[in-house]
C-alpha positions in Angstrom: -17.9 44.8 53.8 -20.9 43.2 51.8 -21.7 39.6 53.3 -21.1 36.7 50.8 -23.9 36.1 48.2 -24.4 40.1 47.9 -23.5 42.3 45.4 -22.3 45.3 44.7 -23.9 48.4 42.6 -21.6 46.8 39.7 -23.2 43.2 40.7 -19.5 41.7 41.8 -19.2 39.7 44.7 -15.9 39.2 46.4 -14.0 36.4 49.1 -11.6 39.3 50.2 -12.3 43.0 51.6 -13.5 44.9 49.5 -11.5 48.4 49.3 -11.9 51.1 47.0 -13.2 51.3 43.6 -10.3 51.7 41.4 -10.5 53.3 37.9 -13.2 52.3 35.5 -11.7 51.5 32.1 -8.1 51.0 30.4 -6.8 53.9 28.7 -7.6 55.0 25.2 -10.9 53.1 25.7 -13.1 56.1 25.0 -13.8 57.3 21.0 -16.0 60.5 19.8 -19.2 60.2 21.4 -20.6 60.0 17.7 -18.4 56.5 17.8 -19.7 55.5 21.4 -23.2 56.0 20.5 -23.1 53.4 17.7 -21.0 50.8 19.0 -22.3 48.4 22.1 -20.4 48.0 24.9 -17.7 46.4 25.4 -16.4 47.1 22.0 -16.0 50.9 22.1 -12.8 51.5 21.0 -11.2 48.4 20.9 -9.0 46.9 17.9 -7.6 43.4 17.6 -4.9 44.4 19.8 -7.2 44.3 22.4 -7.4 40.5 21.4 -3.8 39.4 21.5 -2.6 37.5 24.7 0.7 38.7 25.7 1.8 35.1 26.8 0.3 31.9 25.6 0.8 28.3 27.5 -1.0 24.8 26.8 -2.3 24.8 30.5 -1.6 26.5 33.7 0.9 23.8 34.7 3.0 25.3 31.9 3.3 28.5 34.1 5.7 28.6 36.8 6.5 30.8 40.0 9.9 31.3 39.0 8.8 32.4 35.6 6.5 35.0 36.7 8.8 36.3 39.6 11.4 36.7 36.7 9.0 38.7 34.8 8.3 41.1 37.9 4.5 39.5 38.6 3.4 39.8 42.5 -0.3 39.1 41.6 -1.8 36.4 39.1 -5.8 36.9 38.3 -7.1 33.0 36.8 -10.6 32.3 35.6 -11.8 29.2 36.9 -14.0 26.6 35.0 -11.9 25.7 32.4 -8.7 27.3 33.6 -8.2 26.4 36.7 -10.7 23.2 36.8 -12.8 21.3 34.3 -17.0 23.1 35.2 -18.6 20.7 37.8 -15.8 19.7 39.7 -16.3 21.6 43.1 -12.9 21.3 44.5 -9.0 21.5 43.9 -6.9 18.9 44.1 -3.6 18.3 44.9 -1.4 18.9 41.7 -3.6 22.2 41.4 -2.7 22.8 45.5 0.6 22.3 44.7 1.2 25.0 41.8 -0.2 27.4 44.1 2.4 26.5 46.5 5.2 26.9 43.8 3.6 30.3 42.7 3.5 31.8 46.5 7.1 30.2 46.6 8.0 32.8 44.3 5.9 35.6 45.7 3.1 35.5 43.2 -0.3 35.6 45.1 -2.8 33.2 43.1 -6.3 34.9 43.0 -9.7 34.0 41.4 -11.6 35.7 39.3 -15.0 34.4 38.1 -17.6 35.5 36.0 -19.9 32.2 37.9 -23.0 33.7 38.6 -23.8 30.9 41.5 -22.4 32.8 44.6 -20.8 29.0 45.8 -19.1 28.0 43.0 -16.0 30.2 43.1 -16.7 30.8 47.0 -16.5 27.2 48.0 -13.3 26.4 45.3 -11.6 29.0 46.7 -11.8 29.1 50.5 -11.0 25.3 49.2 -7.5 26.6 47.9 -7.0 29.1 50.3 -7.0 31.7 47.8 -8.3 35.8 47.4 -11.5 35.9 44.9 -13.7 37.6 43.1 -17.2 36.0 41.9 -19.7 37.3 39.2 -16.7 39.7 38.4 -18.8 41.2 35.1 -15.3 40.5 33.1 -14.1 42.1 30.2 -15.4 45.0 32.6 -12.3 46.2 34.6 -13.5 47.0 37.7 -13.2 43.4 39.2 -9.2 43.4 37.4 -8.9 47.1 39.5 -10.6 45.6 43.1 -8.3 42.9 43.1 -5.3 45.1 42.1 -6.3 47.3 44.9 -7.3 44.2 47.4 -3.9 42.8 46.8 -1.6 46.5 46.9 0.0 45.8 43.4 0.0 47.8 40.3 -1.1 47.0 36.4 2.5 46.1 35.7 2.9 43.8 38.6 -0.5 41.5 37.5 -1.2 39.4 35.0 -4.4 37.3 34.4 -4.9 33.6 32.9 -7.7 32.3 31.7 -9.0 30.1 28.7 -11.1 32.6 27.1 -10.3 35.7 24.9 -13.8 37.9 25.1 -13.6 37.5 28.8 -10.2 36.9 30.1 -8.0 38.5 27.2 -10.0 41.5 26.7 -10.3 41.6 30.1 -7.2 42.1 30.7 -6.1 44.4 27.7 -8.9 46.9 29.2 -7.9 46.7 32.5 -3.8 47.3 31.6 -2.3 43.6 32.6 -1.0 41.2 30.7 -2.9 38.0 29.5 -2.0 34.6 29.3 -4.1 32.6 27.2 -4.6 28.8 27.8 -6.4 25.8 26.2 -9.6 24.9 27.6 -9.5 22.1 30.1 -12.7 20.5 28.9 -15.7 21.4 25.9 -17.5 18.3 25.8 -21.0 17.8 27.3 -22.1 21.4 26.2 -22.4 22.2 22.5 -22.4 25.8 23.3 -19.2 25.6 24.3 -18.1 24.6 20.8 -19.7 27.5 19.2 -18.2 30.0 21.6 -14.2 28.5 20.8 -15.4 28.6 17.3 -15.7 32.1 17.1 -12.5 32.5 19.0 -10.4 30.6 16.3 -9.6 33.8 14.2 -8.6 36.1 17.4 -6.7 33.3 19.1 -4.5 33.0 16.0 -3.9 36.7 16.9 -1.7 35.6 19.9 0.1 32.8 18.1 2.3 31.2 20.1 2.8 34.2 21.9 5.7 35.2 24.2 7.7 32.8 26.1 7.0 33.0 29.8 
């Protein structure tokens, strides 16, 4: 096991044993190498589909225990800044403390995943928490989805991963085979790039509508 701060040959970082690497992209993701060869990574393949949040909520308090158990979730993957917590704040507090509690209630393991580059941030929130995590997790790549999967013994069908973001969390998830819930950022102001990046996000978050009730 890789001490914290290190990386892996796929640069991901992780608060839990690592175990092995599980598969490297969702199916149908490969076209005719003609295709591949023109089109960047990570959109190889992908259509709007690949877009659209199965679920939709306003926040993360809108997400229950009981409403995931219902739905067959064991295991639920959340970005962090902006999901979870507004960026800067360092640590949970209690409301947030308290929906994990309702979640592992209901046997639904919280668990982050972060594409924070600063080996503390997610580290230091999440030992905080008491929750699994995965920092600098590359995302829309899969491979951080599939070493949590693996970390936590469920399957794609069992997991489902919330976050505020659709080119990171969303297509995340459609590559790796889980459902998405999309949320509202927590916070934009203080960084006009911010702005720009929801801006772009307008036409594919319309894609998920209101999406399907949890």
């Amino acid at each position: 096991m890789k001490k914290r701060g290190e990386t892996d040959s796929e640069g991901v970082w992780s608060g839990g044993k690592a175990k092995a690497q599980g598969p490297r992209s969702g199916a149908g993701f490969c076209l005719r190498r003609s295709e591949k060869d023109r089109t960047p990574w990570p959109f190889r393949g992908v259509t709007t589909a690949w877009f659209r949040a199965r679920f939709t909520a306003h926040d993360i308090y809108e997400i229950t225990g009981e409403a995931l158990e219902r739905r067959g979730f064991r295991l639920l993957l959340a970005d962090l800044d902006n999901t979870l917590a507004p960026y800067g704040v360092p640590l949970p507090d209690e409301k947030l403390k308290a929906w994990r509690d309702d979640l592992a209630a209901h046997g639904v393991t919280l668990f982050v995943l972060s594409n924070n580059r600063h080996e503390s941030r997610p580290r230091i929130f999440s030992e905080a928490l008491g929750v699994p995590y995965i920092g600098h997790a590359g995302k829309p790549k899969p491979l951080s989805f599939h070493k949590a999967m693996e970390q936590m013994g469920v399957t794609r069908e069992q997991t489902a991963i919330v976050g505020d973001q659709i080119f990171t969390d969303v297509l995340g998830g459609s590559l790796a085979g889980v459902s998405a819930i999309l949320v509202e950022p927590i916070r934009l102001a203080g960084n006009p790039g911010r702005y720009l990046r929801y801006a772009v996000e307008v036409p594919f978050r319309l894609l998920s509508g209101k999406g399907e009730a949890l």
